[in-house]
PDB file of N, CA, C and O in Angstrom:
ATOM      1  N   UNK A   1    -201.887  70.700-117.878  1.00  0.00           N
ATOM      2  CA  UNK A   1    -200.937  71.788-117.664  1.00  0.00           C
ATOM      3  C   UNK A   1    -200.312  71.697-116.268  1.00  0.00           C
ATOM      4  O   UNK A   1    -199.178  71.946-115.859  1.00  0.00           O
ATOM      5  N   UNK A   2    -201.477  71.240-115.649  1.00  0.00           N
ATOM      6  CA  UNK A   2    -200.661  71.242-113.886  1.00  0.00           C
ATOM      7  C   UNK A   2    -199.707  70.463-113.717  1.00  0.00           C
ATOM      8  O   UNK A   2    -198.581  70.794-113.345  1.00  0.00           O
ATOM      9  N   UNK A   3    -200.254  68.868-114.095  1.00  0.00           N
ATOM     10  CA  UNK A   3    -199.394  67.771-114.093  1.00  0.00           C
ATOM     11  C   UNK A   3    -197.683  67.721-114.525  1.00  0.00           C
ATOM     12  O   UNK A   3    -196.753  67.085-114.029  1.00  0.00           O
ATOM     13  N   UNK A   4    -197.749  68.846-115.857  1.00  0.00           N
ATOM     14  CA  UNK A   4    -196.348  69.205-116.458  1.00  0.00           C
ATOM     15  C   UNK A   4    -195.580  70.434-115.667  1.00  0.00           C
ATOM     16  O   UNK A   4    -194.365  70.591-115.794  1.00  0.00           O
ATOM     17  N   UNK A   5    -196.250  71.142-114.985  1.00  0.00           N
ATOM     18  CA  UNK A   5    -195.181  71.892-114.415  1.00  0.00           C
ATOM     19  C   UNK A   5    -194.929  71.203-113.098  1.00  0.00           C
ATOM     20  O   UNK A   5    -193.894  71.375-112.454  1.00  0.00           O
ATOM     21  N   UNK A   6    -195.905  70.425-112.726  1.00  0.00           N
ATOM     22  CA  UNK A   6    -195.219  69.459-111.360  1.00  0.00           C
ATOM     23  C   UNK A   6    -193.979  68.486-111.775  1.00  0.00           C
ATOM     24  O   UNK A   6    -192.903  68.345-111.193  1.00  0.00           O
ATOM     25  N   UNK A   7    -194.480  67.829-113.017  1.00  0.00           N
ATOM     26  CA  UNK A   7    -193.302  67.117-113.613  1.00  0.00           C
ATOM     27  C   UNK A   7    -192.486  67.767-113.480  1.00  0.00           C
ATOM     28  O   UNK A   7    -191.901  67.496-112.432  1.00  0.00           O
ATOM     29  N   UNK A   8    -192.042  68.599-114.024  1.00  0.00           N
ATOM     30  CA  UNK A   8    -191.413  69.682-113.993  1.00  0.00           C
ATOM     31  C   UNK A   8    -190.038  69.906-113.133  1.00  0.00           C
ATOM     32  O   UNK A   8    -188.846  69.606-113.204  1.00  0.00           O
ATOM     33  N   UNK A   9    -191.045  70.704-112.174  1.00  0.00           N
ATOM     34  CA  UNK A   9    -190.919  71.080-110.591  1.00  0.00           C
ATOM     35  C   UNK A   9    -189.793  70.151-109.869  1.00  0.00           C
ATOM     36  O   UNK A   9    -188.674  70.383-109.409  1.00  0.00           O
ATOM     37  N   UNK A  10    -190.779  68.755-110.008  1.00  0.00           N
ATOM     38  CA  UNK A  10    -190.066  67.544-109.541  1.00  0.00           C
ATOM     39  C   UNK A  10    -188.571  67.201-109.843  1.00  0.00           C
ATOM     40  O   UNK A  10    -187.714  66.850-109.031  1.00  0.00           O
ATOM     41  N   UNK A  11    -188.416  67.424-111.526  1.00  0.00           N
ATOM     42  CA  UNK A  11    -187.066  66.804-112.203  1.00  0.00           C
ATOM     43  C   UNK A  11    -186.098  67.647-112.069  1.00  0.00           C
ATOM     44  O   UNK A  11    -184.960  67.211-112.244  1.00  0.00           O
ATOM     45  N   UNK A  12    -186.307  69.273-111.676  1.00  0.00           N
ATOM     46  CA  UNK A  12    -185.143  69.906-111.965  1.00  0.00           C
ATOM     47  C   UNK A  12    -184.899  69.477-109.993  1.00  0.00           C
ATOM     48  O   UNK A  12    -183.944  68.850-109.533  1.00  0.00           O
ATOM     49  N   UNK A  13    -186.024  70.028-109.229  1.00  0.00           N
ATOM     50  CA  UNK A  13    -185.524  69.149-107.520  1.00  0.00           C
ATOM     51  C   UNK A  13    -184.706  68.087-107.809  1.00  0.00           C
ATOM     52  O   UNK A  13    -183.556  68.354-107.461  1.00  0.00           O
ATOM     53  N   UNK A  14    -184.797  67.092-108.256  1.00  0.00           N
ATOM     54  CA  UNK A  14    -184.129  65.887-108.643  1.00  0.00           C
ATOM     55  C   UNK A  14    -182.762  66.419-109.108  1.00  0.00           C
ATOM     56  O   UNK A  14    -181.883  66.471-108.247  1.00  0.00           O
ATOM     57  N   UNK A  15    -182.501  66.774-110.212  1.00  0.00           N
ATOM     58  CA  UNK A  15    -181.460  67.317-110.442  1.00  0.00           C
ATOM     59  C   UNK A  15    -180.503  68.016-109.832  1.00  0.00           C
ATOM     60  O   UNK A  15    -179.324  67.689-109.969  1.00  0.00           O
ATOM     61  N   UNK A  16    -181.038  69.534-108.748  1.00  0.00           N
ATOM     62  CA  UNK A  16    -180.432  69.484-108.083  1.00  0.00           C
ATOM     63  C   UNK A  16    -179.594  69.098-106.930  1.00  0.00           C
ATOM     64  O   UNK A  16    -178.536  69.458-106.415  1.00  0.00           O
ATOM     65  N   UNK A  17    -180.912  67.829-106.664  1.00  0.00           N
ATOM     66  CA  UNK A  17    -180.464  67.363-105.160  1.00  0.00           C
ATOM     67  C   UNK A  17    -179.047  66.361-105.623  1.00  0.00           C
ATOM     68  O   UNK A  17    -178.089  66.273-104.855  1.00  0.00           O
ATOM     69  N   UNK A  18    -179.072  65.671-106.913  1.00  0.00           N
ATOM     70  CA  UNK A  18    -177.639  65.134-107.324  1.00  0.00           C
ATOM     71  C   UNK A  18    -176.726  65.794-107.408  1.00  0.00           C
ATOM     72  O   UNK A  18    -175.678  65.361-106.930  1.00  0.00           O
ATOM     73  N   UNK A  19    -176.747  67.542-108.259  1.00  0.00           N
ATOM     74  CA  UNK A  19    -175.398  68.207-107.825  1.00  0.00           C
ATOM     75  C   UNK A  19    -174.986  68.795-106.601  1.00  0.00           C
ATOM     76  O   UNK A  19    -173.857  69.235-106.381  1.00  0.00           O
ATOM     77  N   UNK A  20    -175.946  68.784-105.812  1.00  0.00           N
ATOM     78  CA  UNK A  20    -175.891  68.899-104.002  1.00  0.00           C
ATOM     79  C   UNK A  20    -174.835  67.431-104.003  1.00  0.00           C
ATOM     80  O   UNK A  20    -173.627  67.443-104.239  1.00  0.00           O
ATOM     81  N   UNK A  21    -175.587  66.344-103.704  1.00  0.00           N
ATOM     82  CA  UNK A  21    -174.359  65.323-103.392  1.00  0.00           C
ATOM     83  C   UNK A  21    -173.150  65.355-103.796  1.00  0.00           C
ATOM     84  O   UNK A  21    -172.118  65.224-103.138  1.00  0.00           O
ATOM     85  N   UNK A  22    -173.335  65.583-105.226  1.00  0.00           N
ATOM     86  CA  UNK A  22    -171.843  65.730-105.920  1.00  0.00           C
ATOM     87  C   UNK A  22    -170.810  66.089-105.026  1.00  0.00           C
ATOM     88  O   UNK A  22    -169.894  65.370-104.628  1.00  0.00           O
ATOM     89  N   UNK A  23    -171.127  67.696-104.645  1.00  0.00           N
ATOM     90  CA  UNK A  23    -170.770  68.520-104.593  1.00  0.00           C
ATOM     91  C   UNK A  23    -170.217  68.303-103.377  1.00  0.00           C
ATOM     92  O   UNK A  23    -168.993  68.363-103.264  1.00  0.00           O
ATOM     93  N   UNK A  24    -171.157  67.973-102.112  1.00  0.00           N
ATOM     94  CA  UNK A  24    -170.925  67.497-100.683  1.00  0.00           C
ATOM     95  C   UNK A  24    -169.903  66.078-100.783  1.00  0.00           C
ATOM     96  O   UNK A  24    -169.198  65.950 -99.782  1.00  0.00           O
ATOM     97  N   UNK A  25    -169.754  65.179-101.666  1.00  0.00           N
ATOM     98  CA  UNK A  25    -168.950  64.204-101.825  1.00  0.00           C
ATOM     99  C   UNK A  25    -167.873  64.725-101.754  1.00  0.00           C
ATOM    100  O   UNK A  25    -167.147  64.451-100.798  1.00  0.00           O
ATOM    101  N   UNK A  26    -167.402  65.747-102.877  1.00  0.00           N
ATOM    102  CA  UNK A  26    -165.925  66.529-103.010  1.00  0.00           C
ATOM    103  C   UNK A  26    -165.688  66.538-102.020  1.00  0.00           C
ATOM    104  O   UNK A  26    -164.908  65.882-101.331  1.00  0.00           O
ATOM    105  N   UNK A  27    -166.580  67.563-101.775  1.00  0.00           N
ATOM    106  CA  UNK A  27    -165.918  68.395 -99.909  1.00  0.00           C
ATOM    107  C   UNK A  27    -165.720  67.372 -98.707  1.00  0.00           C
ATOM    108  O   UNK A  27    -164.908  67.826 -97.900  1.00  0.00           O
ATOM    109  N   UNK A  28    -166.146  66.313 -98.404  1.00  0.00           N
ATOM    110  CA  UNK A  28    -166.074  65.145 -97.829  1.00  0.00           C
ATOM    111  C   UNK A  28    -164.929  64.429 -98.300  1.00  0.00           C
ATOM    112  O   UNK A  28    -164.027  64.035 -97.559  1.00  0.00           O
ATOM    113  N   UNK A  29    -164.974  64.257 -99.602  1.00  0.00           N
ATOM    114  CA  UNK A  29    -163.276  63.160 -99.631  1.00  0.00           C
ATOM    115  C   UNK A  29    -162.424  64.373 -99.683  1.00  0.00           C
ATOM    116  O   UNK A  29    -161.283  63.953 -99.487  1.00  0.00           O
ATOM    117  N   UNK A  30    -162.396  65.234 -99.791  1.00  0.00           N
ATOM    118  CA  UNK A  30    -161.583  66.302 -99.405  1.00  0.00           C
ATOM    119  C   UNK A  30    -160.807  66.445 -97.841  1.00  0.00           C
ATOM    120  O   UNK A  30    -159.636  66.320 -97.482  1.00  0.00           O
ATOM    121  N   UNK A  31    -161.854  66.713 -97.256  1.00  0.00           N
ATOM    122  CA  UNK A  31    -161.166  67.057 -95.581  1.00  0.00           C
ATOM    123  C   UNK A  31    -161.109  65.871 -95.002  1.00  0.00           C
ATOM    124  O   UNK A  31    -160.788  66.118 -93.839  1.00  0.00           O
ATOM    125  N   UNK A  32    -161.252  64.529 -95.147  1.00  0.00           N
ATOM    126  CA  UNK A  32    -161.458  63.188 -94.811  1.00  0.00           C
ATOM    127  C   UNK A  32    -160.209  62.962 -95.186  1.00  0.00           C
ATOM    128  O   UNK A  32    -159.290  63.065 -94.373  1.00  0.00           O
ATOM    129  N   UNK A  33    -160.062  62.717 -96.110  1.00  0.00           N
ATOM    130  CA  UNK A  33    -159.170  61.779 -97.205  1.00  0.00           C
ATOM    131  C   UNK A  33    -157.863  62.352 -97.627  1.00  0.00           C
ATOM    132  O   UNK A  33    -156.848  61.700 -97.383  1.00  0.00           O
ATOM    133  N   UNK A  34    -157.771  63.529 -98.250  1.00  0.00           N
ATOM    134  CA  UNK A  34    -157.065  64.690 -98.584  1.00  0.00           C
ATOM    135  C   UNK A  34    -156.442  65.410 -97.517  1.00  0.00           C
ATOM    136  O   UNK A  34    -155.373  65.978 -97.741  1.00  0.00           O
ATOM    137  N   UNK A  35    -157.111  65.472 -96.091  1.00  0.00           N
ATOM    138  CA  UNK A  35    -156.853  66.443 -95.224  1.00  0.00           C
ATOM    139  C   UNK A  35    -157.009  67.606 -95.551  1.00  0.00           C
ATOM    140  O   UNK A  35    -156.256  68.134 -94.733  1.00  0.00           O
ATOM    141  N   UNK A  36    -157.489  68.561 -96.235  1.00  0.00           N
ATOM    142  CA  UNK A  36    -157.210  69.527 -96.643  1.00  0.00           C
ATOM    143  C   UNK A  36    -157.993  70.223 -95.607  1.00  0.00           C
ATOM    144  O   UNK A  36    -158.955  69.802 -94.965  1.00  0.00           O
ATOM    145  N   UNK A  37    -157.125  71.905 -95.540  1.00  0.00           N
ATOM    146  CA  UNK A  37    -157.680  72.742 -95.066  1.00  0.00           C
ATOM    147  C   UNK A  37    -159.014  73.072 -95.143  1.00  0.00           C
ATOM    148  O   UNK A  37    -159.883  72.428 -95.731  1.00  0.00           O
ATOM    149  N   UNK A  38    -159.162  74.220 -94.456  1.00  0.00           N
ATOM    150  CA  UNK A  38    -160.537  74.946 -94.319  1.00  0.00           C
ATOM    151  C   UNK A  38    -160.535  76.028 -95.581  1.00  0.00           C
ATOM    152  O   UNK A  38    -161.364  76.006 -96.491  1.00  0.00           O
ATOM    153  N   UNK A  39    -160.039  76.460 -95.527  1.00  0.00           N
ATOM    154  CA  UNK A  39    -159.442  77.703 -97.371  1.00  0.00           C
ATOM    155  C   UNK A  39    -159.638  76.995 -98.545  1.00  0.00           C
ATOM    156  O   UNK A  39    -160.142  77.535 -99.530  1.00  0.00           O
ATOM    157  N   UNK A  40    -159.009  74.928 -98.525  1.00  0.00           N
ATOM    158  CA  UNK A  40    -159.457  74.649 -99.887  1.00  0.00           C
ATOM    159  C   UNK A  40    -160.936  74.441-100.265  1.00  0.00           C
ATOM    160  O   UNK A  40    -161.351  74.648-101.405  1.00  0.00           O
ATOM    161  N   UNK A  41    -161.691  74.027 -99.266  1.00  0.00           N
ATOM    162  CA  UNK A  41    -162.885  73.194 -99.401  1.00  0.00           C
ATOM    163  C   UNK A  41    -163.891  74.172 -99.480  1.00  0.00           C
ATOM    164  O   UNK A  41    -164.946  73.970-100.081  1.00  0.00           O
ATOM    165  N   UNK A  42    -163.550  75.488 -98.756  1.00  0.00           N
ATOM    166  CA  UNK A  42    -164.642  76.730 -98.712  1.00  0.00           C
ATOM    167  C   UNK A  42    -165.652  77.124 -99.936  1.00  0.00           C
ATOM    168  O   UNK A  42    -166.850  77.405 -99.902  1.00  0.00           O
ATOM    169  N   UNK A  43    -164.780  77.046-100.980  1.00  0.00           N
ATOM    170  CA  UNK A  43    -165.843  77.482-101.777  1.00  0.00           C
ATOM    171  C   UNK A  43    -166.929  76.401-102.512  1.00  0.00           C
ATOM    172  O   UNK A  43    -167.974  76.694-103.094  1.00  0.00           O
ATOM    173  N   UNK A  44    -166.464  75.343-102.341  1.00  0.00           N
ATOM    174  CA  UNK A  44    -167.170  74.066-102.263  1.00  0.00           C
ATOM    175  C   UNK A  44    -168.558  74.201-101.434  1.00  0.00           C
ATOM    176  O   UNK A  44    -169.664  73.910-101.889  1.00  0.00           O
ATOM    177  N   UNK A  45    -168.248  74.782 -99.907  1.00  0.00           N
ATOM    178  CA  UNK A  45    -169.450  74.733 -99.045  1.00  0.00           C
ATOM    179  C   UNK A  45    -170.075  75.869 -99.554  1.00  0.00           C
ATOM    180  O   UNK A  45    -171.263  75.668 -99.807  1.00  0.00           O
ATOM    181  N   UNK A  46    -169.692  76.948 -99.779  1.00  0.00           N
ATOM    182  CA  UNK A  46    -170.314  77.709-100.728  1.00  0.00           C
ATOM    183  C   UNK A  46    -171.059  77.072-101.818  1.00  0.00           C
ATOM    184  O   UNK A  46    -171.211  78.196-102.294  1.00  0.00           O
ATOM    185  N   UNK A  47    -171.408  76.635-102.303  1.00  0.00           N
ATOM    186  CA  UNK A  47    -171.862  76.287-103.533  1.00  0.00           C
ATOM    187  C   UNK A  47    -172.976  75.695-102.413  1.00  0.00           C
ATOM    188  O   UNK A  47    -174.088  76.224-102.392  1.00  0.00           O
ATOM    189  N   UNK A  48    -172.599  74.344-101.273  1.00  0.00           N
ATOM    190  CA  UNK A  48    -173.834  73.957-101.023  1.00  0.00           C
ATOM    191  C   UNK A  48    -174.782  75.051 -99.933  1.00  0.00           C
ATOM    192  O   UNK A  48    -175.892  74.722 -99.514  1.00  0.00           O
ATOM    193  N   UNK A  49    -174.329  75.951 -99.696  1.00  0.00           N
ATOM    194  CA  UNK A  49    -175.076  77.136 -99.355  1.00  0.00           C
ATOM    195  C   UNK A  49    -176.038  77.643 -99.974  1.00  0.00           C
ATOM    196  O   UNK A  49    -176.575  78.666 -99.549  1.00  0.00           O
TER     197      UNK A  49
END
């Protein structure tokens, strides 16, 4: 029982930490690449908040 909720535990961490990158990628080729303002990308950093 322990072993499976560590499994668990582990895969959805995992999971999130990929839509964290995702997410930080956008916002990065965004103000990099795009130039974009501070207004477009905001709710982006929101999310990684």
């Amino acid at each position: 029982m322990l072993l499976a909720v560590t499994v668990g535990v582990g895969l959805t961490s995992g999971v999130l930490l990929i839509l964290q990158a995702y997410h930080l990628s956008h916002v990065v080729n965004a103000v990099f690449l795009e130039h974009a303002p501070l207004q477009q990308v905001k709710p982006g950093l929101w999310i990684l908040g």
